[in-house]
C-alpha positions in Angstrom: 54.0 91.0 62.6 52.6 93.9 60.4 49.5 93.1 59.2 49.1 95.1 55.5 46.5 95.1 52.7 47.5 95.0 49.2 46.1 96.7 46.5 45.4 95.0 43.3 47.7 97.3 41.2 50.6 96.5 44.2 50.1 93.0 43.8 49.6 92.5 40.0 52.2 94.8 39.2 54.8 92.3 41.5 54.5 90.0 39.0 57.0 92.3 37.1 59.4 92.8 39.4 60.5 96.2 41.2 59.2 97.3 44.6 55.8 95.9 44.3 57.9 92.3 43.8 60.0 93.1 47.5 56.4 93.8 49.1 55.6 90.4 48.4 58.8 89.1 49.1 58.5 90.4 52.8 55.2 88.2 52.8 56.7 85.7 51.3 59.8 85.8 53.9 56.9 86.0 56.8 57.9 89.6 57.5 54.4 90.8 57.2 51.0 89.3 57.3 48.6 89.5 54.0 45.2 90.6 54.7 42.7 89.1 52.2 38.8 90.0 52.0 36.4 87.8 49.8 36.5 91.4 47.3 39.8 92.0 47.7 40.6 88.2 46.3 37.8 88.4 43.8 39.3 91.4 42.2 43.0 90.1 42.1 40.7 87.1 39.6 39.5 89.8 38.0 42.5 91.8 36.8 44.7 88.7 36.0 41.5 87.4 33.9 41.6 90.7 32.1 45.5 90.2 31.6 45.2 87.1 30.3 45.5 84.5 32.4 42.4 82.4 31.8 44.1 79.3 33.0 41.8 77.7 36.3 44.6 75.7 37.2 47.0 78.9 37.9 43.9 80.7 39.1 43.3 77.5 41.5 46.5 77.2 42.8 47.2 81.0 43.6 43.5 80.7 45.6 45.0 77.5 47.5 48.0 79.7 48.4 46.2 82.2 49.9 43.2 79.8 51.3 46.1 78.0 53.2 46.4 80.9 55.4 50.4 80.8 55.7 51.1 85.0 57.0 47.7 85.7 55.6 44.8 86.9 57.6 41.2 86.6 55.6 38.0 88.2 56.8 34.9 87.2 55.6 33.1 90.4 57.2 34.2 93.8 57.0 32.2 96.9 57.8 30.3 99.3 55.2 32.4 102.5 54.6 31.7 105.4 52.3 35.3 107.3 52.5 36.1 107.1 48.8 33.3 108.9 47.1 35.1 109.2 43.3 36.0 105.3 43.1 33.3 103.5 46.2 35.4 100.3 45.0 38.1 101.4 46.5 36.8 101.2 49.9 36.7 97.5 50.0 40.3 98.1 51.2 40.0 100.0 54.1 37.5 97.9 54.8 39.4 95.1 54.8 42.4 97.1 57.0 39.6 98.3 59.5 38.5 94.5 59.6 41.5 92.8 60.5 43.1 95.7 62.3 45.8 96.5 59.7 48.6 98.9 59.6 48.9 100.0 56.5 47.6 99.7 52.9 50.0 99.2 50.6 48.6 101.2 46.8 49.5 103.1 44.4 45.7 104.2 43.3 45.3 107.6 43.8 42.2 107.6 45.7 43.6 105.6 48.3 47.0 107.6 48.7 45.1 111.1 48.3 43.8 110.1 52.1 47.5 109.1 53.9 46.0 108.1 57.1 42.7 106.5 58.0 42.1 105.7 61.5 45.5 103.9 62.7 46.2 102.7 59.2 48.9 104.3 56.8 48.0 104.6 53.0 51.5 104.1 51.4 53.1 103.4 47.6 55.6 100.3 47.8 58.5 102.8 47.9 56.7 104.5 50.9 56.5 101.2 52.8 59.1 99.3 52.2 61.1 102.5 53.5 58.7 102.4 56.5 59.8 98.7 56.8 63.7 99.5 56.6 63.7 101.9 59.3 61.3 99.4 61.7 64.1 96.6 61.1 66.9 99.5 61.9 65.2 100.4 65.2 65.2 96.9 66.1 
């Protein structure tokens, strides 16, 4: 299974549909595996605190979802990098990808895409990589 990061605008933004919705739908369908860091998850709180949703009990039960571990793979270390000079937040993603041996990061941040390739891992929008997914299942 692919193992793919997802970046806080990806995966807030799936809560309104469109292609950052089918990303999580291919977790969802066990089609790809999710890989969480302790930052990564504290800023997903973050931005849907800002949005408005104070409620712990949704906050709870989306942190059981992904503490439950079903396609998700969750590292509690990953390794200092500096690649993202403009936006040093940003890194905590291909930290996480260089962690847990990801293929891709899925963003539509414009740090993150400005670099395409890091290592072995692919920096795509949702468009990008669910494309990149359509031709894997073809050449299957």
């Amino acid at each position: 299974m692919i193992r793919v990061v997802i970046d806080a605008n990806v995966f807030v933004s799936s809560f309104f549909g469109g292609n950052p919705k089918k990303v999580i739908d291919l977790w969802k369908d066990g089609k790809i595996v999710w890989c969480l860091s302790n930052e990564i998850v504290d800023e997903y709180v973050a931005v849907l605190r800002r949005m408005g949703l104070q409620n712990e009990k949704e906050l709870q039960e989306l942190l059981k979802i992904f503490a439950e571990g079903y396609h998700i793979a969750f590292t509690t270390e990953t390794p200092h990098l500096e690649i993202i000079k403009d936006d040093p937040a940003d890194n905590k993603f291909l930290e996480c990808a260089v962690a847990l041996d990801a293929e891709y990061i899925v963003s539509g941040d414009k740090h993150l895409k400005q670099i395409k390739q890091y290592l072995h891992i692919t920096i795509a929008s949702p468009k990008a990589f669910l494309n990149a997914m359509e031709r894997k299942e073809k050449e299957r």
